[in-house]
C-alpha positions as CSV (number, residue, x, y, z in Angstrom):
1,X,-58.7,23.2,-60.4
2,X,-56.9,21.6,-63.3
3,X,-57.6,17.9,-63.9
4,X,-54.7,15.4,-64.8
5,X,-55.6,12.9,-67.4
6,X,-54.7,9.7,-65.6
7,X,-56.0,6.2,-67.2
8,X,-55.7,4.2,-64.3
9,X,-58.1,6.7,-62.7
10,X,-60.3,6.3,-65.4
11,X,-60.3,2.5,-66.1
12,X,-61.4,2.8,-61.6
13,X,-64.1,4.3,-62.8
14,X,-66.2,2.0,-65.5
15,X,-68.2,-1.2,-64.2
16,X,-66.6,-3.4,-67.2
17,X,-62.7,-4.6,-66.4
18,X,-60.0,-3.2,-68.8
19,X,-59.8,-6.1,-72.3
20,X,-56.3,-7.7,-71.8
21,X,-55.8,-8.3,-75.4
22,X,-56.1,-11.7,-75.8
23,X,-54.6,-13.1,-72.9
24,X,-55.8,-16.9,-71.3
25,X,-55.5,-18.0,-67.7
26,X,-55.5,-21.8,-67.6
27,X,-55.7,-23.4,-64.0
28,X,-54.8,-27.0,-64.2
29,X,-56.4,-28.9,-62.1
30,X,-60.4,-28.3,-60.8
31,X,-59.6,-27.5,-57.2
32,X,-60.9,-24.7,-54.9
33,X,-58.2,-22.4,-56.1
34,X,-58.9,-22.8,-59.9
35,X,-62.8,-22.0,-59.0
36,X,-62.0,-18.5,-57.6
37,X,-58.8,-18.0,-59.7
38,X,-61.0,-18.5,-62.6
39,X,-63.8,-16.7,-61.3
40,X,-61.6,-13.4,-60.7
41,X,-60.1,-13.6,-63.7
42,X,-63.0,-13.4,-65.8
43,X,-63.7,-10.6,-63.8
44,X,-60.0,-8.9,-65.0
45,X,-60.2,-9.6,-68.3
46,X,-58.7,-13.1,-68.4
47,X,-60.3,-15.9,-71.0
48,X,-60.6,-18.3,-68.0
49,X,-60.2,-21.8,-69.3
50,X,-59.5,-25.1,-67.1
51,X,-57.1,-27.7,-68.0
52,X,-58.1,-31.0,-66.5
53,X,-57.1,-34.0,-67.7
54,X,-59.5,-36.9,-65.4
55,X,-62.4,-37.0,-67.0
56,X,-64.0,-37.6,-63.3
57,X,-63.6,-34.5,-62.2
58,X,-65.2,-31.4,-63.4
59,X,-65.5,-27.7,-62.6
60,X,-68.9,-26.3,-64.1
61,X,-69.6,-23.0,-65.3
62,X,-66.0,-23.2,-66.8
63,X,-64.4,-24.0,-70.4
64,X,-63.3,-27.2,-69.8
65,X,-60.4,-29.0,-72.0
66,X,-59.2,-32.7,-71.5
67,X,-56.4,-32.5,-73.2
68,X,-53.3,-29.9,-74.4
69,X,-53.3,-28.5,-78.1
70,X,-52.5,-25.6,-80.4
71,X,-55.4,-23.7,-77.6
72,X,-52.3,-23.2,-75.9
73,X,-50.4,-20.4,-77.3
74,X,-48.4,-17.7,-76.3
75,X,-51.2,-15.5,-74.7
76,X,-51.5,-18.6,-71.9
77,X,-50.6,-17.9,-68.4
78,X,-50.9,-21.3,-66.9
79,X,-51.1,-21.9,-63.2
80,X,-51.0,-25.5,-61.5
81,X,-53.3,-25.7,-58.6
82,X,-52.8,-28.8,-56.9
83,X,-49.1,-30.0,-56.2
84,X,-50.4,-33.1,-54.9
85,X,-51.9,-34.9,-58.3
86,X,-49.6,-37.9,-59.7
87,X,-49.8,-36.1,-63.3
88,X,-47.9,-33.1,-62.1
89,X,-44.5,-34.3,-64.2
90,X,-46.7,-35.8,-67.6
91,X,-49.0,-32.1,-67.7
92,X,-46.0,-29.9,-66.8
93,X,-43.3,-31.4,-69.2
94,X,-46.2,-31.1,-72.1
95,X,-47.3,-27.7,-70.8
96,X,-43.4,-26.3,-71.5
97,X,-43.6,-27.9,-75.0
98,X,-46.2,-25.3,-75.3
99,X,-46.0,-21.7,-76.3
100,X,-47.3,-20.8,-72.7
101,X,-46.3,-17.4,-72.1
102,X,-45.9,-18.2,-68.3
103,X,-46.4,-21.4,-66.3
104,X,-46.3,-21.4,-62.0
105,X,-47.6,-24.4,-59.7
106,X,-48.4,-23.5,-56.1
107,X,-46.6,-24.8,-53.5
108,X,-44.8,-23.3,-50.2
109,X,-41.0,-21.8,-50.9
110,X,-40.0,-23.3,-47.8
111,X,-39.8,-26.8,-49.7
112,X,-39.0,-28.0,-53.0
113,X,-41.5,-28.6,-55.4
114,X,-42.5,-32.0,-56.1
115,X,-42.1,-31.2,-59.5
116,X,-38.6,-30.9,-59.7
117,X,-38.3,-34.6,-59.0
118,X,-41.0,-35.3,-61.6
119,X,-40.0,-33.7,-64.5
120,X,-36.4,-34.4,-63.6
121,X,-37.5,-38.3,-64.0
122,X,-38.8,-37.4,-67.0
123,X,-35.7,-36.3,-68.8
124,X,-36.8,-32.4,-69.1
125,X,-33.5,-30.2,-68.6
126,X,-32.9,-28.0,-66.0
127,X,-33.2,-24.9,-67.7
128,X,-36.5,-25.9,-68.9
129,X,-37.3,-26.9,-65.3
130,X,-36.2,-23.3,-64.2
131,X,-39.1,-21.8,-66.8
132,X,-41.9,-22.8,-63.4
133,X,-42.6,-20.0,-61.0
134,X,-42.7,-21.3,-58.2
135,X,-43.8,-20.1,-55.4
136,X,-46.7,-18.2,-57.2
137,X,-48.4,-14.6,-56.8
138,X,-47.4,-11.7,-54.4
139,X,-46.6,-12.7,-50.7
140,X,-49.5,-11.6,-48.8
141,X,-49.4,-14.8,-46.4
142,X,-52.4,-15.8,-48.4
143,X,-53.5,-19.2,-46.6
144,X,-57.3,-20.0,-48.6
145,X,-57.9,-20.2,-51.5
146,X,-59.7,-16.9,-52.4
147,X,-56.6,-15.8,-50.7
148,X,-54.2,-17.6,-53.2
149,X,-56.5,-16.9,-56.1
150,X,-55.9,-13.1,-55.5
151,X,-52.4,-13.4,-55.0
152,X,-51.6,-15.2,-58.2
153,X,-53.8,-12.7,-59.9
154,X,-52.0,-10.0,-58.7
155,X,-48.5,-11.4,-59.5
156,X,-49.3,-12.2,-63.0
157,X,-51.1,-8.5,-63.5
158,X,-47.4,-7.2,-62.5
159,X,-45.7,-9.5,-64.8
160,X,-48.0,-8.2,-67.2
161,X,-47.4,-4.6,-66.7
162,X,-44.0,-5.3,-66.1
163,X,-43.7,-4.6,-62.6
164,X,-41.9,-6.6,-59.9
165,X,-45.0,-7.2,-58.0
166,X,-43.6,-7.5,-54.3
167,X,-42.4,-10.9,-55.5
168,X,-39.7,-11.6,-53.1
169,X,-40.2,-14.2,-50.4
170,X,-36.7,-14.1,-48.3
171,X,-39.0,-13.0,-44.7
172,X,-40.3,-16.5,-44.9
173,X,-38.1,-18.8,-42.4
């Protein structure tokens, strides 16, 4: 039997995940969802930092930064995970001055994210507006948030690998 070199086979095979050169997953936010999407991925090759800005809240076992700098560079992939906090508009419009390579909040696509309105207020143009994903990650129905977590992982591993990633969202009514 003749035996195909496949890499994805391979990669299946080893207990370490594949290095993703250089790439950072920033969850803004400590929240339930930025514990596991941190968590998994570490576990897929991410540098898993957390961006959280109130100094009252905290997430340990996690790189921890209070405040936005040249740390955020193009290798970022930044994912809000609470549309509920009042500094959605301030961290988002200061997040797109950045060199983030890709920035999504959570939120359901059945309404319009709250920060639209925010950044809007805030005098960021549209088309800088249109640079957040949102909604986030594959649609699985995901409803907790290891659920989420995953789903977010596995829509930025498409983007990654260039792949659409089951993306669409037009079933949801």
């Amino acid at each position: 039997m003749s035996h195909i070199h496949d890499p994805a086979c391979e990669v299946a095979h080893v207990d370490a995940p594949p290095a993703v050169a250089g790439r950072t997953l920033v969850a803004v936010f400590a929240s339930p969802v930025a514990s596991h999407l941190l968590r998994f991925g570490a576990e897929l090759g991410f540098r898993p930092v957390l961006f959280e800005p109130d100094e009252s809240r905290d997430m340990p076992g996690f790189i921890v930064m209070r405040s936005l700098g040249d740390w955020l560079d193009g290798s970022a992939d930044v994912v809000l995970t609470d549309h509920h906090r009042d500094e959605i508009g301030p961290v988002l419009r200061d997040v797109l001055k950045s060199q983030a390579r890709w920035i999504g909040i959570m939120g359901s696509p059945r309404h319009t994210g709250p920060h639209v309105a925010a950044l809007t207020e805030l005098g960021v143009p549209p088309e800088e507006i249109a640079r957040v994903h949102r909604p986030i990650g594959l649609n699985i129905g995901s409803q907790t948030p290891p659920e989420i977590a995953v789903a977010t992982l596995a829509g930025l591993i498409a983007d990654r690998n260039g792949r659409p990633g089951g993306f669409s969202f037009s079933d949801i009514s």
